[in-house]
C-alpha positions in Angstrom: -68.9 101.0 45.9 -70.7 98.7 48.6 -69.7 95.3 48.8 -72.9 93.9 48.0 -73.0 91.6 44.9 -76.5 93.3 43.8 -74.4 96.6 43.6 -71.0 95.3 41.9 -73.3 93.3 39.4 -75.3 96.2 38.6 -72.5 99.1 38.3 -70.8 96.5 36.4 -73.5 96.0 33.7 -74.2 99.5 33.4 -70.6 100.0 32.5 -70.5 97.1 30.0 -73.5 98.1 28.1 -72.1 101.7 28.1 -68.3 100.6 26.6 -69.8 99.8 23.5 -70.7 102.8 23.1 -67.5 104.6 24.0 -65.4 105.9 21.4 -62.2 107.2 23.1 -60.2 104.6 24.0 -58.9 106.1 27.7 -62.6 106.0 28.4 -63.2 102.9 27.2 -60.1 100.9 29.0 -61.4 103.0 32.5 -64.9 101.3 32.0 -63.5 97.9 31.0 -61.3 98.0 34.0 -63.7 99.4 36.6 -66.3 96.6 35.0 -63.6 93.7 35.7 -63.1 94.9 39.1 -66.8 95.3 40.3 -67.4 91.3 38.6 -64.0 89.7 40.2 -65.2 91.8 44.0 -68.6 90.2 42.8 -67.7 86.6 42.2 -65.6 87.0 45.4 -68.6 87.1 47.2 -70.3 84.4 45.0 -67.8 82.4 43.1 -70.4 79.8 41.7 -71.8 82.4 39.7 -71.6 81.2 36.0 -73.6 84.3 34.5 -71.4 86.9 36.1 -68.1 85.0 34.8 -69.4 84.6 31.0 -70.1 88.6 32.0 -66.5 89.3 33.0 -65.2 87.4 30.1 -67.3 89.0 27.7 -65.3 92.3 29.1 -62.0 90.5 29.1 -62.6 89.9 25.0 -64.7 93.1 24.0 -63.6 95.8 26.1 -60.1 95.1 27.4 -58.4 93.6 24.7 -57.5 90.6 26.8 -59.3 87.5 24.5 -57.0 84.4 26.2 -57.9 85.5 29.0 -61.9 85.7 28.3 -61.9 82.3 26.6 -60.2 80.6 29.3 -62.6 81.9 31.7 -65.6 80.6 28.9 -63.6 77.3 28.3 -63.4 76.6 32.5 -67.0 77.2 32.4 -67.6 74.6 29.8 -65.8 72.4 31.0 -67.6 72.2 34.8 -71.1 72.3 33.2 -70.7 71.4 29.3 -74.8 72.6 28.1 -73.3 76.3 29.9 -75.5 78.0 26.5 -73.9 81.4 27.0 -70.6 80.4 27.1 -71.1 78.0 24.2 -73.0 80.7 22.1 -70.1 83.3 22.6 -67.2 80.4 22.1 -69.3 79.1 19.2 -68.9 82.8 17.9 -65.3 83.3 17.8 -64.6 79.8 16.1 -67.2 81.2 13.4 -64.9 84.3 13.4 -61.5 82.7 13.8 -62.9 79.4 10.7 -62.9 77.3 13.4 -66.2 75.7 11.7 -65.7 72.3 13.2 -64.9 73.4 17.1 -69.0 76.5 15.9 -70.6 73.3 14.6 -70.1 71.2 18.1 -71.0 74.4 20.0 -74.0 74.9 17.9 -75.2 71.2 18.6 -74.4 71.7 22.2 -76.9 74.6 22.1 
C-alpha cells in the first residue's frame, strides 16, 4: 500500500464498511487489523486528523473487540475539542447502551 493518506484512508474505509458484513471471524479480525494499520500509517502522516481517529476507534470497538481502547481514543478527542459531534454521537451511544443515561443526556445536549 502507498504511503499516501488518500490511499490508507480509502483502503481503510473500504475495509470497515466491508467487516460488517463479514461473518467468519478470521476474516473479520484480518480486516479490522489491516483497517487499524492503514488509519494509525494514515494519522502518521496527518495526526490532527479528528475524522480518521473517531474512524480508527470506531474499528477498535466494532471490529476488533478492543472498546477501552476505542473510547479513549473518542474521550481524547472530546476532550481537545468538546462540540467533536462524531465522537459525542458514538460516546453518547454506548452510555445509552451501557444505562449510562446521565453521561447520553450531556452528549445529546452537546450535539
Amino acid at each position: 500500500m502507498e504511503n499516501s493518506e488518500k490511499k490508507l484512508n480509502f483502503a481503510a474505509h473500504l475495509l470497515s464498511d466491508e467487516l460488517q458484513n463479514a461473518s467468519n471471524p478470521s476474516v473479520r479480525k484480518w480486516m479490522a487489523d489491516e483497517a487499524i494499520d492503514y488509519y494509525t500509517r494514515s494519522l502518521a502522516i496527518n495526526p490532527a486528523n479528528d475524522s480518521v481517529k473517531v474512524d480508527l476507534a470506531t474499528i477498535y470497538i466494532d471490529g476488533s473487540g478492543e472498546t477501552m481502547k476505542g473510547i479513549e481514543q473518542l474521550l481524547a478527542i472530546v476532550r481537545k475539542d468538546s462540540t467533536n459531534i462524531p465522537a459525542n454521537v458514538i460516546l453518547g451511544k454506548m452510555a445509552v447502551e451501557s444505562g449510562q443515561l446521565d453521561k447520553a443526556i450531556a452528549r445529546g445536549t452537546t450535539i
